[in-house]
C-alpha positions in Angstrom: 45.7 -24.5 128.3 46.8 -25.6 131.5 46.6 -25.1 134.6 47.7 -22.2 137.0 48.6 -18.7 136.6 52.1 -18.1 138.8 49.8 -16.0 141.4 47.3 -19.4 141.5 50.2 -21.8 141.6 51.5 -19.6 145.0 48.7 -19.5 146.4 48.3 -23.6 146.1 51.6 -24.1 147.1 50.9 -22.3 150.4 47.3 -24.4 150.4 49.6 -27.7 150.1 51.5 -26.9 153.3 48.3 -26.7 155.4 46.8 -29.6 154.0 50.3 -32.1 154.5 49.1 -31.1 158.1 45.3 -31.6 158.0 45.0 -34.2 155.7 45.5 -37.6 156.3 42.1 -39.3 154.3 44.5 -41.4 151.7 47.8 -41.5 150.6 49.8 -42.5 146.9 50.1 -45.8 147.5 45.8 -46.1 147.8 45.5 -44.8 144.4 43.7 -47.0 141.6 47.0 -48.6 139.8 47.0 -47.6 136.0 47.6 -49.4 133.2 50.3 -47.5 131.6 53.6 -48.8 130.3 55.8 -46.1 130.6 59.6 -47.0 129.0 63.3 -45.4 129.6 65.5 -43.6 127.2 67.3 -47.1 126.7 64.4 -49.1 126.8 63.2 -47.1 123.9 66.8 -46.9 121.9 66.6 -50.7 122.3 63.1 -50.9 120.9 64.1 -49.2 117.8 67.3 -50.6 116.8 65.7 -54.2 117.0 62.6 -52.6 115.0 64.7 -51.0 112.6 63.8 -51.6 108.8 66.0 -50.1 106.6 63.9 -48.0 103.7 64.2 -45.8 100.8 62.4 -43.0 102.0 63.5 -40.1 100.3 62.2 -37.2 103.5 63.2 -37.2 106.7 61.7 -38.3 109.4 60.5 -35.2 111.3 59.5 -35.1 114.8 57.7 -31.9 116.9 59.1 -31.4 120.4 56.5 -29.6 122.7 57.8 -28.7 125.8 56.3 -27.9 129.2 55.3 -24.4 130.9 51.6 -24.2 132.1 49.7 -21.5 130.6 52.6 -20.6 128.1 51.6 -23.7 126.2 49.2 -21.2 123.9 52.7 -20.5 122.3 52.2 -24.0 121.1 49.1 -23.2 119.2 51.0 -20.1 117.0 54.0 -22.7 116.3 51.7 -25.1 114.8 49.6 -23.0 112.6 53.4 -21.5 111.7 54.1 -25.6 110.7 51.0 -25.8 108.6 51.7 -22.3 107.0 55.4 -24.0 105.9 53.9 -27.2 104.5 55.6 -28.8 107.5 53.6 -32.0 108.4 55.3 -33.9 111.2 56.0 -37.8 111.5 56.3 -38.0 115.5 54.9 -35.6 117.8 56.7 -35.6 121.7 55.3 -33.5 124.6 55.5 -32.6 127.9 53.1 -31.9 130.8 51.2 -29.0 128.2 53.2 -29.4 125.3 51.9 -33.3 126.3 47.9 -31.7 125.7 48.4 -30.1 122.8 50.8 -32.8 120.9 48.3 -35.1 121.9 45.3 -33.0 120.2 47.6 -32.7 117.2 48.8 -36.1 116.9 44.9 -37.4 117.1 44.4 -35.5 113.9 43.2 -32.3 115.0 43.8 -28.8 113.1 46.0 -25.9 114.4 42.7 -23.9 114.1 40.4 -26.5 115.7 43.1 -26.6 118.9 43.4 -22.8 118.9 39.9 -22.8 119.6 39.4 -25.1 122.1 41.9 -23.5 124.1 39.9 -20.4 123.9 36.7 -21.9 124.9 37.7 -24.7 127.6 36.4 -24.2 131.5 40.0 -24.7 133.9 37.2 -25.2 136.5 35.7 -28.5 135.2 39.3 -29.7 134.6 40.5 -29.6 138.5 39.1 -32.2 140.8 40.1 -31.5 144.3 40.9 -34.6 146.5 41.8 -35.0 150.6 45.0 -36.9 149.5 48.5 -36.3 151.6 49.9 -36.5 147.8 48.5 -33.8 146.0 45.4 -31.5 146.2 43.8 -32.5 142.7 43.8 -36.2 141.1 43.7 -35.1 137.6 41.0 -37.5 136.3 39.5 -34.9 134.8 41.6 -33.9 132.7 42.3 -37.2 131.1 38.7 -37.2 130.8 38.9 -34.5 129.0 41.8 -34.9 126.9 39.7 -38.5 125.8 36.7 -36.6 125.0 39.2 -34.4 123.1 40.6 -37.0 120.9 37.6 -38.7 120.2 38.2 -41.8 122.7 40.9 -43.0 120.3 44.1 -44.6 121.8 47.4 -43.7 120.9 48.7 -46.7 118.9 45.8 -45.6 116.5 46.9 -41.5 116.0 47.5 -40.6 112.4 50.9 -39.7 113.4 53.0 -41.1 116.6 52.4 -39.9 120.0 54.3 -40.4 123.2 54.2 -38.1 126.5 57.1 -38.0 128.7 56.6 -38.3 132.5 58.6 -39.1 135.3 58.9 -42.4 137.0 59.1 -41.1 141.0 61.1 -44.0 142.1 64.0 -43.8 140.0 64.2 -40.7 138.8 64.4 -41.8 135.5 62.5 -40.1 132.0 59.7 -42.0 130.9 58.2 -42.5 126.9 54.3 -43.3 127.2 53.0 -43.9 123.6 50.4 -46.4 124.2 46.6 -46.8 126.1 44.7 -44.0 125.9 45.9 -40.3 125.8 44.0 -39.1 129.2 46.0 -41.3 131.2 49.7 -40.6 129.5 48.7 -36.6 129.6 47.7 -37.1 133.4 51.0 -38.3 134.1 53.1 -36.0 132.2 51.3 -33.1 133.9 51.0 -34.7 137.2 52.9 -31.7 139.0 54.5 -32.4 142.4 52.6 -30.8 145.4 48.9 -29.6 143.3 48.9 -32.7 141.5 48.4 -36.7 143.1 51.3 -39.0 141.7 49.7 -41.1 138.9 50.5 -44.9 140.4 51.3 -48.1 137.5 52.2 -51.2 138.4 55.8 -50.7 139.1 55.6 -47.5 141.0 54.4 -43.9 140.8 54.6 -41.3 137.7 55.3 -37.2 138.0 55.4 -34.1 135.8 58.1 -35.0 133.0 59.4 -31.2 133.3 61.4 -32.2 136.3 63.4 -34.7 133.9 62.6 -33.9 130.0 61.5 -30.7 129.6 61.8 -31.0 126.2 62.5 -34.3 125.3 64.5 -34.3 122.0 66.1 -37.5 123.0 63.4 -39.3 123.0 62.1 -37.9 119.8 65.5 -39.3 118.3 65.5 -42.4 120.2 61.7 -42.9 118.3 63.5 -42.5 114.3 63.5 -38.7 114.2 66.1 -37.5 111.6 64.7 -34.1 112.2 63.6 -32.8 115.4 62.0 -29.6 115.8 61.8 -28.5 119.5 60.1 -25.8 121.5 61.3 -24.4 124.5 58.1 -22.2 126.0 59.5 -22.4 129.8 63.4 -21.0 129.6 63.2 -17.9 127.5 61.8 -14.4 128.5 61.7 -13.2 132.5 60.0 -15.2 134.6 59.6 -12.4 137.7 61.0 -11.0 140.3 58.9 -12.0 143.1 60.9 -12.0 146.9 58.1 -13.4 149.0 58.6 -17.2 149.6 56.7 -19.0 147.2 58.1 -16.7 144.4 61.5 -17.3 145.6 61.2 -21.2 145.6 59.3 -21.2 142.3 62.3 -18.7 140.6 64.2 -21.5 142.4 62.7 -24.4 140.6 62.5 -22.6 137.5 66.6 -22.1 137.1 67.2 -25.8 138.2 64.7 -27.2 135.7 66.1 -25.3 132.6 69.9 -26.2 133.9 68.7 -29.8 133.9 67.0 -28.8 130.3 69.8 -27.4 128.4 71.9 -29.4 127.4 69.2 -31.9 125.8 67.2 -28.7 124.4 70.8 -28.2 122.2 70.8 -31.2 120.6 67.3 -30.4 118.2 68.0 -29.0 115.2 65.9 -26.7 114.7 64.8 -24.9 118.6 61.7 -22.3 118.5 62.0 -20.5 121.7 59.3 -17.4 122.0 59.8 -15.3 125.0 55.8 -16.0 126.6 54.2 -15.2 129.9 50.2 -15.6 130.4 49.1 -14.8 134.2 46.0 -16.7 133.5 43.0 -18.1 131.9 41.2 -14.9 132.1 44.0 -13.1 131.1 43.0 -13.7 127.0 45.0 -10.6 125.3 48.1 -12.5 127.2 47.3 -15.8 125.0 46.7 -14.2 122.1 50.2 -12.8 122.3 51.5 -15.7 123.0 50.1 -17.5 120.1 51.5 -14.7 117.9 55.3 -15.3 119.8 54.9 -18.9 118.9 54.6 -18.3 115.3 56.7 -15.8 115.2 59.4 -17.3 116.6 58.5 -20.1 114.5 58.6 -18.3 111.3 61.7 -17.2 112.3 63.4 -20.4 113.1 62.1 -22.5 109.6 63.5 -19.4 107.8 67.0 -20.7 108.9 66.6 -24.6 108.0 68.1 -24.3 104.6 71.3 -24.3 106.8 70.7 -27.5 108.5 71.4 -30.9 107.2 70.4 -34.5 108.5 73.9 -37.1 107.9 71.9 -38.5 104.8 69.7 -35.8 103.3 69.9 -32.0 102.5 67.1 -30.5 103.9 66.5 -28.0 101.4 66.0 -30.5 98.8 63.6 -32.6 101.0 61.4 -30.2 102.7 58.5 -28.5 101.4 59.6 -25.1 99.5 57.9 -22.8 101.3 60.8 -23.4 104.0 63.9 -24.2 102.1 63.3 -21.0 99.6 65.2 -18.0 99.5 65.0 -16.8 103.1 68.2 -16.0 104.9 68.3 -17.4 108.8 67.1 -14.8 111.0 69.6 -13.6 113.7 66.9 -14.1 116.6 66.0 -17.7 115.3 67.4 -20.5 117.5 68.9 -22.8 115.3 70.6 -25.7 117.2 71.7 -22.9 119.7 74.2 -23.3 122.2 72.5 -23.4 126.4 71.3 -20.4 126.5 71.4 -18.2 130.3 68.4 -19.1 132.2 66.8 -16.9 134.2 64.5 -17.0 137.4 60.7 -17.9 137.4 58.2 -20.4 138.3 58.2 -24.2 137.8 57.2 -25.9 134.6 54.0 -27.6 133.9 
């Protein structure tokens, strides 16, 4: 899906150093000033308590977490086709950086099947465009050109079910909720990596990969009227290397920082799909394939146990289609609402 193997994203990284030394054509703040409208955690919290309109529904509110690491995002695809296999039909649908992509094809309308296969079939090449910029070594234009073409030119306000991507606002530091304008432009800045990828500039400052700050962003999926929040964690389970040359190092580095930072928000879903993925590359297709077949089997595993969990207003057995609240007992390796779990070392998400 997107964008680097870990070998690629070493290589760049070592690229990046010699070009913060040759390149000096234009910098962030020359960038074309986008018209997003990213909003805070509170900013959205406040939104929805003035919004709120008390109703009679009789299901919960359900929400689909998607949460960043590059290439693993083809887990993504086997959780969803899991989803549609339960009867599951999400209300909201959050992502990051790739879970960002593929929540965004999803939320347009698209099938599991019809995303599955144009993961299989899309060109990386004609997604990177390669700029002389002392922030970042592609712009990432292309993909939101792509990620338009994807979801037929349709902006987000006018999904079939709720869309935001989270980025992060490089100024303050803070999360960010995009769910309006276009999809290209929110999935550029949710993916917008530090180093490979230019900072994607708005009016009040500069937006970056929102793996560094939400790597799975379950708050925000709450903060949006989720009763229910499925998440999926592709990024912090499984081994991520064991590389000793530099770049491995900081990228093992990164890696245990960003799922420390991730934790504690990753707990707080109820229901947390977390297959154990690596995919080295685009080329590498018997790699996604597997990890299509971890993400629905990790996802068949988790909805097995969601007859245990309960929203403070509705049993979820009663409320959720049958094929999930039947007979089946939780399944040991399930993450159901699972305490942090011990990260350990690999590359940074995407």
């Amino acid at each position: 899906m997107k964008f680097f193997s870990a070998r690629s994203r070493s290589a760049i990284m070592a690229t990046l150093l010699s070009a913060f030394g040759l390149a000096g054509c234009t910098s962030v703040s020359d960038e074309p000033r986008s018209l997003l409208s990213p909003r805070t955690l509170a900013d959205v919290q406040r939104s929805s308590r003035s919004s709120a309109v008390h109703s009679n529904k009789s299901t919960p509110t359900i929400a689909l977490v998607l949460g960043g690491g590059g290439l693993r995002g083809f887990a993504h695809l086997g959780v969803l086709r899991a989803l549609d296999e339960a009867g599951i039909q999400p209300d909201i649908v959050v992502g990051t950086s790739v879970g960002a992509i593929v929540g965004a094809a999803y939320a347009s309308g698209m099938s599991a099947a019809e995303i599955e296969s144009i993961a299989r079939g899309v060109r990386i090449t004609s997604l990177i465009d390669l700029t002389f910029s002392k922030s970042g070594l592609m712009r990432g234009d292309n993909i939101a050109s792509w990620v338009n073409s994807m979801t037929s030119n349709v902006p987000i306000e006018k999904f079939p079910r709720r869309f935001a991507a989270v980025a992060t606002d490089l100024d303050s530091g803070k999360a960010v909720l995009i769910d309006q304008g276009y999809p290209g432009a929110a999935v550029q800045a949710s993916a917008a990596v530090p180093g490979p990828n230019v900072p994607v500039a708005y009016k009040d400052g500069h937006l970056v990969d929102g793996g560094i700050t939400s790597l799975v962003p379950v708050r925000f999926a709450r903060a949006m009227g989720a009763d229910l929040v499925i998440a999926v964690d592709i990024y912090c389970t499984g081994s991520g290397g064991t590389g000793l040359a530099i770049p491995s190092v900081l990228l093992r580095v990164m890696r245990m920082q960003s799922c420390a930072v991730a934790a504690a928000e990753m707990a707080e879903a109820d229901i947390l799909i977390s297959p154990s993925v690596s995919v080295s590359g685009m080329s590498a297709k018997n790699e996604q394939e597997l990890a299509i077949a971890a993400g629905h089997d990790a996802a068949v595993r988790a909805l097995a146990g969601i007859k245990s969990r309960h929203t403070p207003k509705n049993d979820l057995v009663d409320l959720l289609p049958p094929a999930v609240g039947g007979n089946a007992q939780p399944a040991a390796s399930a993450d159901i609402h699972a305490e942090p779990q011990p990260h350990r070392p690999g590359s940074a998400p995407v």
